[in-house]
C-alpha positions in Angstrom: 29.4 9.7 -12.9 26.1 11.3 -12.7 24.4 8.1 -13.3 25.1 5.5 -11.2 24.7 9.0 -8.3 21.2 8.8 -9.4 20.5 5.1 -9.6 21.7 5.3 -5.7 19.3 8.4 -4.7 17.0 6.2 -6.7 17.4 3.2 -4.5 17.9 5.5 -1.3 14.4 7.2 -1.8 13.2 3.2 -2.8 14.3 2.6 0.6 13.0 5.6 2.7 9.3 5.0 1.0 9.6 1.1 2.3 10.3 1.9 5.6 8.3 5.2 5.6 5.6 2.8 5.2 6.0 0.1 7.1 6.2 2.5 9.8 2.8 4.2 9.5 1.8 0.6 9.0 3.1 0.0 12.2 1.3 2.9 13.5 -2.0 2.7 12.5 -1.8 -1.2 13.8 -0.4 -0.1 17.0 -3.2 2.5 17.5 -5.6 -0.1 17.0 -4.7 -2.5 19.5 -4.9 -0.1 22.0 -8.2 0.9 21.4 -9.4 -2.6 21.6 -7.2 -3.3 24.9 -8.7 -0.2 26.1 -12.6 -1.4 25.3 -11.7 -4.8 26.3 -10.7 -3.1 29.6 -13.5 -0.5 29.7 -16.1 -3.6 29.2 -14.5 -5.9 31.5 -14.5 -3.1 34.4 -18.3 -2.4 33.5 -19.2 -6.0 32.9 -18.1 -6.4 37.1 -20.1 -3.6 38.4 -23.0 -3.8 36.6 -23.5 -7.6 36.7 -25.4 -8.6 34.0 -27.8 -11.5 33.2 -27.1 -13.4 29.8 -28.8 -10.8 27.5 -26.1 -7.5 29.3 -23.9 -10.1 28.1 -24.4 -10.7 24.8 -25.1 -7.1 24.5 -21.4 -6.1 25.9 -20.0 -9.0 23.6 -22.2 -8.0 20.4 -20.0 -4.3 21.4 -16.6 -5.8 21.8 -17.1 -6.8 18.6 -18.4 -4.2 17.0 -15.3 -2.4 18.3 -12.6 -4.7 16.8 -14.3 -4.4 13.7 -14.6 -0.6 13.6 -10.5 -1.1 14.5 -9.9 -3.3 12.1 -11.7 -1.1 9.3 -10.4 1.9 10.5 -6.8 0.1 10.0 -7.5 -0.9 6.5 -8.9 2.4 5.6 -5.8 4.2 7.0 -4.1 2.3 5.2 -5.8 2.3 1.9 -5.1 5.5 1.5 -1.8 6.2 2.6 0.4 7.9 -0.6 3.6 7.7 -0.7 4.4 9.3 -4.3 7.3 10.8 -5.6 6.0 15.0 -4.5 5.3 13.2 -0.8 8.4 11.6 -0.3 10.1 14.7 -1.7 8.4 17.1 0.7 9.0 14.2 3.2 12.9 14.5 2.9 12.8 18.2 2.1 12.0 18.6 5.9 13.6 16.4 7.0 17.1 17.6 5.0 16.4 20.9 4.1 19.5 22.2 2.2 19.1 18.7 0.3 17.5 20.2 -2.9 20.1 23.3 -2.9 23.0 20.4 -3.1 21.2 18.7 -6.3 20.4 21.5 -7.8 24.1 23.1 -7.1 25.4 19.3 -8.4 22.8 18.9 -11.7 24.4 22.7 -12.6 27.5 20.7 -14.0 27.8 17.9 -16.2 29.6 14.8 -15.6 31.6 15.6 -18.4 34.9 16.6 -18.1 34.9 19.3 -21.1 32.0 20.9 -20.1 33.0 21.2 -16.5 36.3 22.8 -18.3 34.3 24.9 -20.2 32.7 26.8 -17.3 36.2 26.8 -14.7 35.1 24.1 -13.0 37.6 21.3 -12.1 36.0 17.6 -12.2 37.1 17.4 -8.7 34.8 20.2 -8.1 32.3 18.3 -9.4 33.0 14.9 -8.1 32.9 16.1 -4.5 29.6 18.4 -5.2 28.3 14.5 -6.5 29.5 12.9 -3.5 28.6 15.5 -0.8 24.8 15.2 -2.2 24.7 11.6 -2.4 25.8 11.5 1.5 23.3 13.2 2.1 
């Protein structure tokens, strides 16, 4: 029984790191197009007031983009270096579900076995719903 409960917290935690990720993915990109709509839009106000011959112009272009390329690297950097290990994603879901670890550990107490739940005046109902209450979870 104990197996196939850990091939799913397996495939649950799979899960939770894929989406964990594609939402800081999602982040960083979002934070970046911002900041370019925001120099695009800083620019394009100064660009009108101050009027510039053909060098201003080149200049403000040469710094639009310089800025997407500063987003863009700051994106891949971010990225680069996200981790999402095993101790992250477990200090990720420990805050999120704190009395998660206290149901494992209460559930990994007892084996699967039906003897050795015996052995300690356990019923394997006992244990079957400890199994099933962390795997909800």
């Amino acid at each position: 029984m104990a197996s196939p409960t850990l091939e799913n917290l397996r495939q649950t935690l799979s899960t939770l790191r894929r989406r964990r990720s594609r939402l800081y993915v999602l982040q960083q990109v979002s934070l970046a197009v911002i900041a370019v709509v925001a120099l695009v839009l800083l620019l394009s106000g100064l660009e009108a007031w101050w009027q510039p011959s053909r060098g201003g112009d080149i200049a403000l272009f040469s710094i639009l983009v310089a800025g997407v390329a500063a987003a863009i690297w700051h994106v891949l950097f971010r990225v680069g270096r996200m981790q999402s290990d095993d101790q992250f994603m477990a200090q990720y879901v420990e805050g999120r579900i704190p009395d998660l670890e206290q149901r494992l550990l209460t559930s990994l107490e007892f084996n699967s076995d039906a003897l050795d739940a015996d052995m300690r005046g356990v019923s394997p109902q006992f244990v079957r719903q400890l199994w099933a209450d962390a795997e909800i979870h």
